[in-house]
TORSEZA-571975 format. One record per residue: x, y, z of N, C-alpha, C, O in turn; residue in three letters; residue number from 1. Coordinates in pm, 1 decimal. Example, Ala and Ser with C-alpha at 12.3 -4.5 7.8 and 13.67 -1.06 7.14 Angstrom:
2
       n.c1       n.c2       n.c3      ca.c1      ca.c2      ca.c3       c.c1       c.c2       c.c3       o.c1       o.c2       o.c3   resn   resi
     1319.0     -569.0      780.0     1230.0     -450.0      780.0     1320.0     -330.0      780.0     1423.6     -331.9      846.5    ala      1
     1285.0     -225.0      708.0     1367.0     -106.0      714.0     1290.0        3.0      787.0     1340.9      113.8      803.9    ser      2
***
This chain:
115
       n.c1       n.c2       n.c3      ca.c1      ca.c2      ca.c3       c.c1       c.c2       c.c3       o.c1       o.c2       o.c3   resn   resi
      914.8     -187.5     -131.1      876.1      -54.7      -95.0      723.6      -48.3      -93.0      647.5     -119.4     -158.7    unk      1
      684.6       68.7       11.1      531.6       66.4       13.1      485.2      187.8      -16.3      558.9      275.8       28.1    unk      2
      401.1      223.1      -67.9      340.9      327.9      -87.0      243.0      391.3       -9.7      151.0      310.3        1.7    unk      3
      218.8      484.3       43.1      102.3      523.2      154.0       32.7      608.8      132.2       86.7      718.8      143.6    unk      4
     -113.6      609.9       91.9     -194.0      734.1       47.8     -336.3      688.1      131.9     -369.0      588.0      195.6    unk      5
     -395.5      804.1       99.9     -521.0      828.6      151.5     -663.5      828.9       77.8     -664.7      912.5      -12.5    unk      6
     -776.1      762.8       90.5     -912.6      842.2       82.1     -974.6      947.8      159.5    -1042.8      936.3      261.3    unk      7
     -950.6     1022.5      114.6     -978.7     1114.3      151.5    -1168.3     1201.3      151.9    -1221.4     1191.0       41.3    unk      8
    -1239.1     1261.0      238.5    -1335.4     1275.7      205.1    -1347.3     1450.9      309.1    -1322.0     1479.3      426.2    unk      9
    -1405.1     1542.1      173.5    -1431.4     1667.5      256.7    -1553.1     1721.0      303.2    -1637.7     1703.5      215.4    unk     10
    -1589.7     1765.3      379.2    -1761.5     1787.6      397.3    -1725.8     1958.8      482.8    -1662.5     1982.4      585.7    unk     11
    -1798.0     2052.4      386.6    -1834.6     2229.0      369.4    -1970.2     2148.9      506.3    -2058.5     2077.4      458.9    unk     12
    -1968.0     2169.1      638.8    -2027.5     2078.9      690.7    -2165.5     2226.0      692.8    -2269.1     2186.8      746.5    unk     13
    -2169.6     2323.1      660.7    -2284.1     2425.4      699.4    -2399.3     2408.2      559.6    -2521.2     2420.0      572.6    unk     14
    -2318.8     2373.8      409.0    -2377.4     2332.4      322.6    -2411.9     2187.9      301.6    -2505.1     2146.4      232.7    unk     15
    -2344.9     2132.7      354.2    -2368.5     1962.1      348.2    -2263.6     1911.9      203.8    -2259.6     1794.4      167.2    unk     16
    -2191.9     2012.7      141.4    -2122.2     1938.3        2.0    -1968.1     1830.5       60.0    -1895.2     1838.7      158.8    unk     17
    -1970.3     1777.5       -6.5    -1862.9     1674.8       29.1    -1807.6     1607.2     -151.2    -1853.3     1595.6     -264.9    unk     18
    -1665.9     1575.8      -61.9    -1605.7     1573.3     -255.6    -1518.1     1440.3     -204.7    -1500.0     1433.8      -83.1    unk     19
    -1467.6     1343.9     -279.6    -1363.7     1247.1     -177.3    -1292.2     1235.3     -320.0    -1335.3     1244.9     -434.9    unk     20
    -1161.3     1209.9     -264.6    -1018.3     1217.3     -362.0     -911.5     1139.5     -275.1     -920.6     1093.4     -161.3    unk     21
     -824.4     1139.7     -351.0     -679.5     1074.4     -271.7     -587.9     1160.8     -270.3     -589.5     1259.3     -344.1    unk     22
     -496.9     1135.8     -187.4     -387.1     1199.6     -130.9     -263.6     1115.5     -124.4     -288.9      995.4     -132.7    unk     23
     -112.2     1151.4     -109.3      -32.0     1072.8      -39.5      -13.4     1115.9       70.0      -23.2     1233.0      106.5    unk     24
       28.6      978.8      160.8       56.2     1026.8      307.6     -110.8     1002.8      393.3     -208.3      937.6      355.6    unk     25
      -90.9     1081.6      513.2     -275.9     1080.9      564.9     -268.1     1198.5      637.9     -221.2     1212.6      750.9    unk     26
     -328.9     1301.2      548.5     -370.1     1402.9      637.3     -401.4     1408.6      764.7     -504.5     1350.7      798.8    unk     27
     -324.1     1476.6      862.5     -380.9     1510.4      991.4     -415.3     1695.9     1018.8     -471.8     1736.8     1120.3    unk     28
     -379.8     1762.7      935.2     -415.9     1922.2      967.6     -436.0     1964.1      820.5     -413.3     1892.9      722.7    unk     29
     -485.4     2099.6      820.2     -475.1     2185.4      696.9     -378.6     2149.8      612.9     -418.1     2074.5      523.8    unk     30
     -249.5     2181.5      609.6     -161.6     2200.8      513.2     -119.2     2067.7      477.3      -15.2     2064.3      411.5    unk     31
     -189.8     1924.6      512.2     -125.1     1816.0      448.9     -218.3     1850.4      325.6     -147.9     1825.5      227.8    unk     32
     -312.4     1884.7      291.9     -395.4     1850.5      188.6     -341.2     1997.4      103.4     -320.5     1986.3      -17.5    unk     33
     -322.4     2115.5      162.1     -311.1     2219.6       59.8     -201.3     2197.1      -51.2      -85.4     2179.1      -13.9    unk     34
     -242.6     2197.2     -233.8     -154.6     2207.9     -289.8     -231.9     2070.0     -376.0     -227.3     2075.4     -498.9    unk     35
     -278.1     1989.5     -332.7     -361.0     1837.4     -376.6     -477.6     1924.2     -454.1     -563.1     1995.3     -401.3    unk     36
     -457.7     1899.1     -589.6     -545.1     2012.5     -684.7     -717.2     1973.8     -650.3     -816.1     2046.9     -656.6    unk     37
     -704.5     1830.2     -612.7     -893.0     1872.5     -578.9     -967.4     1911.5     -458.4    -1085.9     1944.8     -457.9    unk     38
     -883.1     1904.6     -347.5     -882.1     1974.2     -230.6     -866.5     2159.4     -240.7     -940.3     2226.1     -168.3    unk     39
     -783.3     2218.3     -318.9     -803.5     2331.0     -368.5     -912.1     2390.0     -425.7     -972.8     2485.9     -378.1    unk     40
     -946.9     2310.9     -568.3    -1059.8     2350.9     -622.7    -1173.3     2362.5     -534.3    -1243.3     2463.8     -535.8    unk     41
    -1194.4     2271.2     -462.2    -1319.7     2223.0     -333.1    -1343.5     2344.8     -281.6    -1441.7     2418.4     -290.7    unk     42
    -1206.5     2360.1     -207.7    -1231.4     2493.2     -121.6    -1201.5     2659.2     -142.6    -1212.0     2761.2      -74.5    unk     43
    -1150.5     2616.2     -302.6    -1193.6     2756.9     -376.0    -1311.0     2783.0     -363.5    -1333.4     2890.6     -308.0    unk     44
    -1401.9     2720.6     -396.7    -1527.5     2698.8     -413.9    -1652.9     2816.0     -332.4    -1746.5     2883.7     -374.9    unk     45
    -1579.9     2787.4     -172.7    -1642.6     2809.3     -115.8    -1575.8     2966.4      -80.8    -1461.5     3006.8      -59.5    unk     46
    -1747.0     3047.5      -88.7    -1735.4     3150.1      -63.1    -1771.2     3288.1       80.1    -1792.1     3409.1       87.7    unk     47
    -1758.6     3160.8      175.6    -1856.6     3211.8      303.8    -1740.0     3116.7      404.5    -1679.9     3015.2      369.3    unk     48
    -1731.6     3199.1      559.7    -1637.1     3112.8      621.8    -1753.6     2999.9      664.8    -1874.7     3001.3      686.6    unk     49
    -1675.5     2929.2      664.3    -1752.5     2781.7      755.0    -1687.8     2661.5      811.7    -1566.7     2655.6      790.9    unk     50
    -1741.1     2562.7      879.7    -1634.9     2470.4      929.2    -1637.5     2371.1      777.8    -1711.0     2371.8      679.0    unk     51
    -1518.0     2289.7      818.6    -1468.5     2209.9      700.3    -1416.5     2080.2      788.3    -1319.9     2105.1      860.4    unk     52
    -1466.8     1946.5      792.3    -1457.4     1840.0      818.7    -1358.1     1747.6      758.7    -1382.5     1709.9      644.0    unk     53
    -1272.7     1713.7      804.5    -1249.5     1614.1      715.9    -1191.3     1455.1      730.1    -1108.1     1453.2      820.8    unk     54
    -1202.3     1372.1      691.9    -1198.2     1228.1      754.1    -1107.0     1168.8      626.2    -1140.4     1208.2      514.5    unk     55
     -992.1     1075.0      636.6     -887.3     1015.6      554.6     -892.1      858.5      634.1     -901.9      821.7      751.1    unk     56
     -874.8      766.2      452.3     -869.6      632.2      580.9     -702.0      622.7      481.7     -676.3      669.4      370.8    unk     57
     -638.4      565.4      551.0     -538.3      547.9      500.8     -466.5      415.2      489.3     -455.9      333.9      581.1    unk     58
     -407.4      399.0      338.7     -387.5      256.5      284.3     -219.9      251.1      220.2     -165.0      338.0      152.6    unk     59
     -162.2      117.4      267.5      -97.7       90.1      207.9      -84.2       12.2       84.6     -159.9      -79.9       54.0    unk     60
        9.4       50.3       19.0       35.9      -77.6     -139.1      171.8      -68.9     -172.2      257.2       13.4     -205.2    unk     61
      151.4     -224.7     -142.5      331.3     -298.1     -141.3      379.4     -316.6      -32.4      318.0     -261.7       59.1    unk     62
      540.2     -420.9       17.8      588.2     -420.9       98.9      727.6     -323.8      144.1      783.2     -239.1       74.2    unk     63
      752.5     -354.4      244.0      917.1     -279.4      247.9      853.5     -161.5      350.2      760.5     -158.1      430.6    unk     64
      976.9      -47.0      292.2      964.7       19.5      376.7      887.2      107.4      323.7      886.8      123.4      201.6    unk     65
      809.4      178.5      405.0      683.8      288.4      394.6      718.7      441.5      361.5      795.3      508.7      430.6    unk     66
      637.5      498.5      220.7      676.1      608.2      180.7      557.5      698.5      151.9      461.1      622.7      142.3    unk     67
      514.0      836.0      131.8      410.7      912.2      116.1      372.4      880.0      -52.4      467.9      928.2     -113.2    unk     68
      288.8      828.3     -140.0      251.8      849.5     -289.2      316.7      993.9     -306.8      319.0     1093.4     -234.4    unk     69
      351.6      974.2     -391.4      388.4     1123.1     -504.4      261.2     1146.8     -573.6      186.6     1051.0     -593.5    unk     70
      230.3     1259.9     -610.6      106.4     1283.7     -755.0      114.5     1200.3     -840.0       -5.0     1182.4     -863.3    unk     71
      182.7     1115.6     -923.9      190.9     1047.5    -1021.9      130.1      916.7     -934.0       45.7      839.7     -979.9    unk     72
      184.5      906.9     -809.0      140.2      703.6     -787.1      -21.4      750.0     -729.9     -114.1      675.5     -698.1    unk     73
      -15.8      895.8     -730.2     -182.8      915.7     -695.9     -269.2      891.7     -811.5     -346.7      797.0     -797.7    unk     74
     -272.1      928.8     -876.0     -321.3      933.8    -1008.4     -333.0      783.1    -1062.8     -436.7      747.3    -1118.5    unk     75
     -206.4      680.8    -1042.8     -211.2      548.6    -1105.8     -309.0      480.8     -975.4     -390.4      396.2    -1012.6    unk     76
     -306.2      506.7     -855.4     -447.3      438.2     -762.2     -517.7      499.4     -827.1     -574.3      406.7     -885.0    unk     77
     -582.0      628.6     -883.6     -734.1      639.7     -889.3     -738.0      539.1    -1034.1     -830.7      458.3    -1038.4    unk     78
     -649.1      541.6    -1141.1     -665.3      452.4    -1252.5     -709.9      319.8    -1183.6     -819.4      270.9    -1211.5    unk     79
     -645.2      275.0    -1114.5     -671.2      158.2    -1030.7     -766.6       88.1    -1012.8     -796.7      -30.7    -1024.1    unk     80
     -841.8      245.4     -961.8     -945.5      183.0     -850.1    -1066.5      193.1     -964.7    -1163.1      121.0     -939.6    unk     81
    -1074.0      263.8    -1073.8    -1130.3      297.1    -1161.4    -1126.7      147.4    -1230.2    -1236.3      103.6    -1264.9    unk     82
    -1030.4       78.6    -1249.2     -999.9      -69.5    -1319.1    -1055.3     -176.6    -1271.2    -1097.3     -268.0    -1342.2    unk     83
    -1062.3     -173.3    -1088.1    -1099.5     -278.6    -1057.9    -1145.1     -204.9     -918.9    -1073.6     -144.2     -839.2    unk     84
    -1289.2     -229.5     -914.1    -1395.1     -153.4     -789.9    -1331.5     -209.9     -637.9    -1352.3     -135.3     -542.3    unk     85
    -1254.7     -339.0     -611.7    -1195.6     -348.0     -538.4    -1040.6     -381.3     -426.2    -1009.1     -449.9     -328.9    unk     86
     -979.9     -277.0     -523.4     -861.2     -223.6     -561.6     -829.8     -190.7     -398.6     -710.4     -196.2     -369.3    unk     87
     -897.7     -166.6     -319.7     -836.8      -72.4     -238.8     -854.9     -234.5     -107.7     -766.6     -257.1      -25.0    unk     88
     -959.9     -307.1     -117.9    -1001.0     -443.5      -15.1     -888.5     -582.1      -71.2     -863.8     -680.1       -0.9    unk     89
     -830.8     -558.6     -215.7     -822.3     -657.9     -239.5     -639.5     -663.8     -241.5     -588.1     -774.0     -222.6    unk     90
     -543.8     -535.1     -266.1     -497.2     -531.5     -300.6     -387.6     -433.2     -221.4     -265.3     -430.2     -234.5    unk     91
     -489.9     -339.8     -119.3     -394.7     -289.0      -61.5     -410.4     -272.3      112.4     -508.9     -332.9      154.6    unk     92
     -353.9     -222.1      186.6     -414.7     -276.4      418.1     -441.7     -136.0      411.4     -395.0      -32.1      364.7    unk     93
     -538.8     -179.6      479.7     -571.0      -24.0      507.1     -511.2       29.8      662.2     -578.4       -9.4      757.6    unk     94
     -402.5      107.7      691.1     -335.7       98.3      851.1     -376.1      160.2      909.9     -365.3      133.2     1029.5    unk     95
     -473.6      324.2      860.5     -505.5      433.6      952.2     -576.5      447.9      927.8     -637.6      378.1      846.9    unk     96
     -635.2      593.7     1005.0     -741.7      654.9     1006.4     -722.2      781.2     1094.8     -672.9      785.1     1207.6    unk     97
     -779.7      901.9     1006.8     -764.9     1038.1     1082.2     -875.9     1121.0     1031.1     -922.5     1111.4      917.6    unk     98
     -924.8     1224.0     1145.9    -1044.8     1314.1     1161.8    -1024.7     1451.6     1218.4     -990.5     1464.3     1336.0    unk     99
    -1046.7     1568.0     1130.3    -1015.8     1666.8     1170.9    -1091.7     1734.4     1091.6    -1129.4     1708.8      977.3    unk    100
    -1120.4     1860.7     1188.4    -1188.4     1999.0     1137.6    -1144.8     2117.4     1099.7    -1029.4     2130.7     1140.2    unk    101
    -1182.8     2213.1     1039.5    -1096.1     2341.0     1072.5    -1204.2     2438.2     1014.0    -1300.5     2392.9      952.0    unk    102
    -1190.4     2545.8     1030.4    -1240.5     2683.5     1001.9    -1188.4     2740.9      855.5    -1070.8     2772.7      838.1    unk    103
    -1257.2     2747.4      785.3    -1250.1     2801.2      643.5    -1313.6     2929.4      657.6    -1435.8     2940.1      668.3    unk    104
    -1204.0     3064.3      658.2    -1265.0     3150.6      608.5    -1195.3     3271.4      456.3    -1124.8     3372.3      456.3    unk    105
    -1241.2     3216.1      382.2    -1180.3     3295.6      237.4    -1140.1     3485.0      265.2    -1065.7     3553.6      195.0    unk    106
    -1199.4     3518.4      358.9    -1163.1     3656.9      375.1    -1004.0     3695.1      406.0     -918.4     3757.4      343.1    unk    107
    -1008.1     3613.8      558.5     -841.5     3582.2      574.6     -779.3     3548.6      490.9     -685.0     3627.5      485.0    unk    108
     -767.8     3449.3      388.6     -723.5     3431.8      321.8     -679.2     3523.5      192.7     -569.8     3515.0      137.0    unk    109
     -761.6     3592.7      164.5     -725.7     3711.9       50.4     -661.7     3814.8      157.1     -553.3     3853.0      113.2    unk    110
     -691.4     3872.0      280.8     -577.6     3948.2      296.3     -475.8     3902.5      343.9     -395.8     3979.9      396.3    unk    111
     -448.7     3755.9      338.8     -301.6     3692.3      373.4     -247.4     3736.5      249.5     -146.0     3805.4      261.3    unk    112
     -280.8     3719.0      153.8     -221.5     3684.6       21.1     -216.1     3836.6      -41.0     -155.5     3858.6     -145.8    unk    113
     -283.5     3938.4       31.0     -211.3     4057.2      -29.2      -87.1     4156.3       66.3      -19.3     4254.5       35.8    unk    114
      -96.5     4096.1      158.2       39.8     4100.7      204.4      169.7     4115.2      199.0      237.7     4101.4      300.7    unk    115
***
């Protein structure tokens, strides 16, 4: 079995802040990342609409057949990569790659949510 997650990297592109984390799976729109607690916090953060960038390279680890990481096998890559700096060249293929933008604006968002 294989596991499939992401590096992930975000860039608030009007402030220049950028945060990079992992994911399972590889983001291609908004809602793959919503719910991934440091992608949340990130864009709690921000309090002004603006564009939001974001670029995922995406890696496998192990053979077989191909599955999205759960939170837990997320967490044991960042231990990982934390263990050995080249964890991600040495140990796992990297198959993809995806780039996408979107519009962050927190206003919409609070009157979605009082709805």
């Amino acid at each position: 079995m294989a596991v499939l997650f992401s590096v992930v990297t975000v860039t608030a592109i009007t402030k220049g802040e950028q945060l990079g984390f992992l994911v399972g799976g590889v983001p291609r729109e908004l809602s793959d990342l919503e719910g991934w607690t440091a992608f949340d916090n990130f864009i709690g953060e921000i309090d002004e609409e603006m564009d939001i960038g974001v670029h995922a390279d995406g890696y496998i680890y192990g053979e077989g057949e191909v599955y999205k990481a759960t939170p837990e096998e997320v967490a044991y890559f960042y231990k990982r990569m934390e263990d050995n700096q080249d964890f991600l060249t040495s140990r796992c293929q990297n198959i993809d790659k995806a780039d996408f933008d979107f519009n962050w604006s927190p206003d919409e968002l609070f009157r979605m949510e009082m709805n």
